[in-house]
ZALO-162734 format. One record per residue (C-alpha): y, x, z; residue in three letters; residue number from 1. Coordinates in steps of 0.001 Angstrom, whole numbers, plus 500000, padded with zeros to 6 digits. Each point is the difference from the previous one (the first is absolute). Example, Ala and Ser with C-alpha at 12.3 -4.5 7.8 and 13.67 -1.06 7.14 Angstrom:
[[495500; 512300; 507800]; "ALA"; 1]
[[503440; 501370; 499340]; "SER"; 2]
This chain:
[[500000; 500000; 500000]; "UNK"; 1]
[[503534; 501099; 499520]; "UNK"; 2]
[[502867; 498943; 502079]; "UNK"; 3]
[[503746; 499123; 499613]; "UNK"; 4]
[[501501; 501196; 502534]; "UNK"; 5]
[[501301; 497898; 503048]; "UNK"; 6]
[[503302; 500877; 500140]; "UNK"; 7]
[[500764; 498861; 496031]; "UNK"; 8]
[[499725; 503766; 498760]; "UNK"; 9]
[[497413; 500052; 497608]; "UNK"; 10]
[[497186; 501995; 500383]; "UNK"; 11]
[[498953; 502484; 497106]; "UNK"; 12]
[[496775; 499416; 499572]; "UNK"; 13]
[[500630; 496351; 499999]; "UNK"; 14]
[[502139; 500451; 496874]; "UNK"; 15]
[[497737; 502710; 498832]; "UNK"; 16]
[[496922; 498261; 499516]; "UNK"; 17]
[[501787; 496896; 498172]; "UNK"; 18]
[[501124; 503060; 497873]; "UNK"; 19]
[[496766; 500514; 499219]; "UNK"; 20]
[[499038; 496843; 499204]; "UNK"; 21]
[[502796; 499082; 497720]; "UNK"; 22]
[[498889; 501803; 497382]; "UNK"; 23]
[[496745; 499210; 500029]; "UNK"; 24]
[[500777; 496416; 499998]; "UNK"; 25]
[[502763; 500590; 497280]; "UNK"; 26]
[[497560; 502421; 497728]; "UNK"; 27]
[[496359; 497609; 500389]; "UNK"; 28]
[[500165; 497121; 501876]; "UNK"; 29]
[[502980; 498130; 498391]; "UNK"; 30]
[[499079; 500843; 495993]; "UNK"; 31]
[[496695; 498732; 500764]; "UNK"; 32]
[[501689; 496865; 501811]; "UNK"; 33]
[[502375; 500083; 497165]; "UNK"; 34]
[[497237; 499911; 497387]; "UNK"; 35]
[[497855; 497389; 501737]; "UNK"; 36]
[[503631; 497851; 500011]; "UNK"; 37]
[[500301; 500627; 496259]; "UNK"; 38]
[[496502; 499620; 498733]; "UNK"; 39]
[[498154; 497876; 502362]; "UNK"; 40]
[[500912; 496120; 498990]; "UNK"; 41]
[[501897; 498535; 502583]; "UNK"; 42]
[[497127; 497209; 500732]; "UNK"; 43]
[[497544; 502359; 500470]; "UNK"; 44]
[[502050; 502332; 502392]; "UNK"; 45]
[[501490; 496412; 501749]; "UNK"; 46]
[[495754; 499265; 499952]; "UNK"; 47]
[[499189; 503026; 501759]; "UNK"; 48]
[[502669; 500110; 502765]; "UNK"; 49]
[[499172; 496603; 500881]; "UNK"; 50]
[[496423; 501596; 500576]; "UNK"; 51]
[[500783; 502657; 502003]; "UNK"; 52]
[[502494; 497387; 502280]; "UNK"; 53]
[[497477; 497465; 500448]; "UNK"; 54]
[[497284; 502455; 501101]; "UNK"; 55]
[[502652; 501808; 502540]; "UNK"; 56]
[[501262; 496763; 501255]; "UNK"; 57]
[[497603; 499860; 502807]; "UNK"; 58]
[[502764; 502824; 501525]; "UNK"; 59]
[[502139; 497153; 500664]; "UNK"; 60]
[[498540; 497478; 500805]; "UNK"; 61]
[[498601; 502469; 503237]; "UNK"; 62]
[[503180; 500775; 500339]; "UNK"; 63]
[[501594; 496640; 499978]; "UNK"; 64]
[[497537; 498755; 502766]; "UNK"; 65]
[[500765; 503272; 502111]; "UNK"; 66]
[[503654; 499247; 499954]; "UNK"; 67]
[[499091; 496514; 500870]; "UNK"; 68]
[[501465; 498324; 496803]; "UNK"; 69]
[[497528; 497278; 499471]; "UNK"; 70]
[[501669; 497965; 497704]; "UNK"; 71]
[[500122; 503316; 497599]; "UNK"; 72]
[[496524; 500772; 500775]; "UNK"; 73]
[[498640; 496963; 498919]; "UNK"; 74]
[[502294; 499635; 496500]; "UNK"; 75]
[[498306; 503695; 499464]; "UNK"; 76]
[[496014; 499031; 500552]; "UNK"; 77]
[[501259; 497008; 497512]; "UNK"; 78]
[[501562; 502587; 497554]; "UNK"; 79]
[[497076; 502106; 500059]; "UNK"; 80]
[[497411; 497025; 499086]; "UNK"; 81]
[[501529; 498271; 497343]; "UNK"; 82]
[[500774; 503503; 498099]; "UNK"; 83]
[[496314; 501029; 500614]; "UNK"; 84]
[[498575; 497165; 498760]; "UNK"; 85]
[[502928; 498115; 497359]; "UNK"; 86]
[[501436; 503417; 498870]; "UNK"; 87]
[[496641; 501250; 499285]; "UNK"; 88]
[[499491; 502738; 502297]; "UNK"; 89]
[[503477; 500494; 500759]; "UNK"; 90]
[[501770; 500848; 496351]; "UNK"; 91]
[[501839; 496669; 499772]; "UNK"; 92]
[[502224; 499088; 503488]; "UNK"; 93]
[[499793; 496611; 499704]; "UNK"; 94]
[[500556; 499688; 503482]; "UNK"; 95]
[[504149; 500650; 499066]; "UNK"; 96]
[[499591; 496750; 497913]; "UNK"; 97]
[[498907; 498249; 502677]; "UNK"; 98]
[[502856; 500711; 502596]; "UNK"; 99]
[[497731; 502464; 502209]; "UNK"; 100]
[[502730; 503288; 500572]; "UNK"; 101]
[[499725; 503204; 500229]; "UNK"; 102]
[[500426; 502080; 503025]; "UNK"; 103]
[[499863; 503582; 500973]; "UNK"; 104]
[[498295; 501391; 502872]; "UNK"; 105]
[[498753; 503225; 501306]; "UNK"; 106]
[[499143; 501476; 503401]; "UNK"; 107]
[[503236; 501684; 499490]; "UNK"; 108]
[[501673; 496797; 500338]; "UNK"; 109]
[[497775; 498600; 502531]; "UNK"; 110]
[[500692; 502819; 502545]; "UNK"; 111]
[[503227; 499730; 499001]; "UNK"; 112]
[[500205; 496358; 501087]; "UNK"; 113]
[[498880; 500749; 503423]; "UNK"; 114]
[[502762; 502368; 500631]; "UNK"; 115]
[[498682; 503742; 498895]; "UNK"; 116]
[[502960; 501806; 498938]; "UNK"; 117]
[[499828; 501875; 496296]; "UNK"; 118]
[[500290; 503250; 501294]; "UNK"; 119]
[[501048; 502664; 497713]; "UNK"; 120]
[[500018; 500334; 496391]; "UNK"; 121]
[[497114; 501165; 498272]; "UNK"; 122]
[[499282; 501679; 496377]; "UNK"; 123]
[[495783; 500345; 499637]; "UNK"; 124]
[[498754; 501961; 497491]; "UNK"; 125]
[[499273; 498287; 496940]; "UNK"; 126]
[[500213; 496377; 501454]; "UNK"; 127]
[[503577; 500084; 500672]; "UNK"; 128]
[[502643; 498812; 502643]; "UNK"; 129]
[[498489; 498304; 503269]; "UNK"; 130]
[[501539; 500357; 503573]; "UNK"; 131]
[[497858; 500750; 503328]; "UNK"; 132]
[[498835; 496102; 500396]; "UNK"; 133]
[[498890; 499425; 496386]; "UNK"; 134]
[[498010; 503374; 499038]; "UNK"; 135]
[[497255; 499328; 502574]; "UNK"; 136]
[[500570; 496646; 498985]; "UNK"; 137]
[[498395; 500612; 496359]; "UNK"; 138]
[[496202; 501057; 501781]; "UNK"; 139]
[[500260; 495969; 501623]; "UNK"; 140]
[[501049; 498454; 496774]; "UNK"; 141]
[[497432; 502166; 498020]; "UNK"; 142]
[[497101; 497907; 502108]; "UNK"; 143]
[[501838; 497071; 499294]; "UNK"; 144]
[[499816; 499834; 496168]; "UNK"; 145]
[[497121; 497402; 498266]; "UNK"; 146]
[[498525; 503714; 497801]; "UNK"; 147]
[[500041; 501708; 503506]; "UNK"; 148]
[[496347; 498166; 499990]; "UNK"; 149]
[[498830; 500006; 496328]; "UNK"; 150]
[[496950; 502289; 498836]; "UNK"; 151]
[[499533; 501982; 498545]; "UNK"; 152]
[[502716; 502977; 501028]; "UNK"; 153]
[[500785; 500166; 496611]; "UNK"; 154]
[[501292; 496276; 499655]; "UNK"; 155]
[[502237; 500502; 503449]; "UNK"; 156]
[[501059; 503130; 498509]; "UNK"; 157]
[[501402; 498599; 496858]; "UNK"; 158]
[[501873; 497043; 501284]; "UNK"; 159]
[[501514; 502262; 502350]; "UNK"; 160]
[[501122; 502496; 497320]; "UNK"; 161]
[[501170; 496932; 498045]; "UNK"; 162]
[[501681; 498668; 502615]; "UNK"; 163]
[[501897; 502659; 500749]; "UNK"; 164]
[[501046; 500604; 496102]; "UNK"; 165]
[[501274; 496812; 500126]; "UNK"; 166]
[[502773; 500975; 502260]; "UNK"; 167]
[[500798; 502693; 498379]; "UNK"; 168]
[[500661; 497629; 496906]; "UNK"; 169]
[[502383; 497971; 502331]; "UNK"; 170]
[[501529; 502791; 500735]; "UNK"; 171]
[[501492; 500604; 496308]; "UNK"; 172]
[[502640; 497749; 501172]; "UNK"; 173]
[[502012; 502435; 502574]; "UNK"; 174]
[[498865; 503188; 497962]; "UNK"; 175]
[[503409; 500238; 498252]; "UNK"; 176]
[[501844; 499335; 503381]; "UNK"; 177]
[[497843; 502902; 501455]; "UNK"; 178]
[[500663; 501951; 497285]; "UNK"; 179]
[[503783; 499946; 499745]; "UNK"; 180]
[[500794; 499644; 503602]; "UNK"; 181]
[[501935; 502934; 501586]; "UNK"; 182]
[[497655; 500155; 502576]; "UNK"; 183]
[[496589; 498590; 499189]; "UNK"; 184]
[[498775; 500695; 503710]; "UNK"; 185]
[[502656; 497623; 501478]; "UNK"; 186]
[[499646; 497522; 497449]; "UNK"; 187]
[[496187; 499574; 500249]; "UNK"; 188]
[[500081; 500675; 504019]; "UNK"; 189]
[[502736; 497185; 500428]; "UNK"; 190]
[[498413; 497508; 497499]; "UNK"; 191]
[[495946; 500398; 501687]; "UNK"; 192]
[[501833; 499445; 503824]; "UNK"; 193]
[[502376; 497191; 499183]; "UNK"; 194]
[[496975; 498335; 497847]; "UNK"; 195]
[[497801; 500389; 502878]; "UNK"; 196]
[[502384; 498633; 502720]; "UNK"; 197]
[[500475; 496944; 497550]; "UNK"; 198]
[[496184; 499298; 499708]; "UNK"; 199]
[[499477; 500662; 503798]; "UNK"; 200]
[[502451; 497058; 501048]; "UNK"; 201]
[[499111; 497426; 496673]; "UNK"; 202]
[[503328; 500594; 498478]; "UNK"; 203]
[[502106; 499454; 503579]; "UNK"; 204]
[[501230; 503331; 500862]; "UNK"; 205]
[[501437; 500073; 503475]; "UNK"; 206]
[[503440; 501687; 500185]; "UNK"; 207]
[[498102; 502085; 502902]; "UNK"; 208]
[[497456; 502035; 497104]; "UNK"; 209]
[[498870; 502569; 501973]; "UNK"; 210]
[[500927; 503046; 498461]; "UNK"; 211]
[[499522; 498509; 495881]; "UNK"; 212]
[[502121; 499455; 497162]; "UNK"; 213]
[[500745; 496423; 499921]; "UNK"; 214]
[[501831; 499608; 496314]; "UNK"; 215]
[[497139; 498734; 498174]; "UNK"; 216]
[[499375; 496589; 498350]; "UNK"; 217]
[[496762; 498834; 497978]; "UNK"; 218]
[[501819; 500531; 496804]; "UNK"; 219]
[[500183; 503518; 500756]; "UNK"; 220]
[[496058; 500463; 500178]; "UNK"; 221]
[[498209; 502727; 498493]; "UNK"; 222]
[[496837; 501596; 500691]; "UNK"; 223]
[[502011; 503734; 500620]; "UNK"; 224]
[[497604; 503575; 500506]; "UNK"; 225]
């Protein structure tokens, strides 16, 4: 793990390892996102992150009943059905047409709910910006997840690796932001806290945030590195 340090200064190895991984993001990961964008027809790549969502979806519905939202939890096992079954496995979302929402939840979240603090920032090698609560976070939410429990390894470990591609494709949306910003560090550290404190508290950010940047709206979201 690397740290930002407490007192606001950065510390260099936080902003050395996202040096690291900008290029390789900039040099592999977004020309292949960029070419699966291009290429792939839009059903089909709509088709296949509706897969990957349904099977994952399990993560909040856990995570819905461990924050006590029942109401949410309930819309969510709905959700789930009717795509498995009327979208055919998951590649249609039906459930959209039918009223059922979509929420986002992760253990993250749910220990955020009940009051653990952030901590500090966090750049991981490879996977990105976290902060101390939501790094160990991603080994709870990793059990959660419908492939967690498919055989063979091979099957688990595709959806996975597709999973995680598709975020990378979502991510084409704040690459020119990252890229012409001033200071990419700040920008992508300020966007991944103020996102998070938004999703912890359902959109209704206390003017008490502990400690994150608040200026965020939904209109603003993009998956960031």
């Amino acid at each position: 793990f690397f740290f930002q340090a407490e007192d606001g200064i950065r510390d260099s190895s936080v902003t050395g390892v996202q040096t690291c991984a900008l290029p390789i993001y900039r040099h592999f990961l977004r020309p292949l996102a960029e070419a699966y964008r291009n290429r792939v027809p839009e059903p089909i790549r709509n088709g296949l992150a509706n897969f990957v969502a349904n099977i994952e979806y399990t993560e909040v519905i856990l995570n819905d009943a461990l924050q006590l939202k029942l109401k949410a939890a309930g819309q969510d096992v709905a959700r789930v059905v009717v795509n498995t079954t009327l979208g055919v496995g998951g590649f249609g979302d039906p459930a959209s047409r039918f009223g059922l929402p979509v929420h986002n939840e992760d253990f993250g979240q749910t220990l955020g709910y009940w009051g653990v603090p952030p901590g500090p920032y966090l750049v991981l090698p490879l996977l990105g910006s976290s902060d101390l609560r939501d790094a160990p976070s991603w080994i709870a939410d990793a059990d959660a997840v419908g492939e967690r429990y498919l055989d063979p390894p091979g099957v688990r470990w595709g959806i996975s690796s597709l999973s995680v591609f598709q975020i990378r494709v979502q991510a084409l949306a704040a690459s020119e932001a990252i890229d012409n910003a001033f200071d990419p560090y700040a920008l992508v550290r300020d966007a991944y806290l103020a996102r998070r404190n938004y999703l912890v508290h359902d959109g209704n950010v206390p003017n008490d945030d502990g400690g994150y940047d608040t200026d965020y709206s939904p209109a603003e979201e993009a998956t960031v590195e």
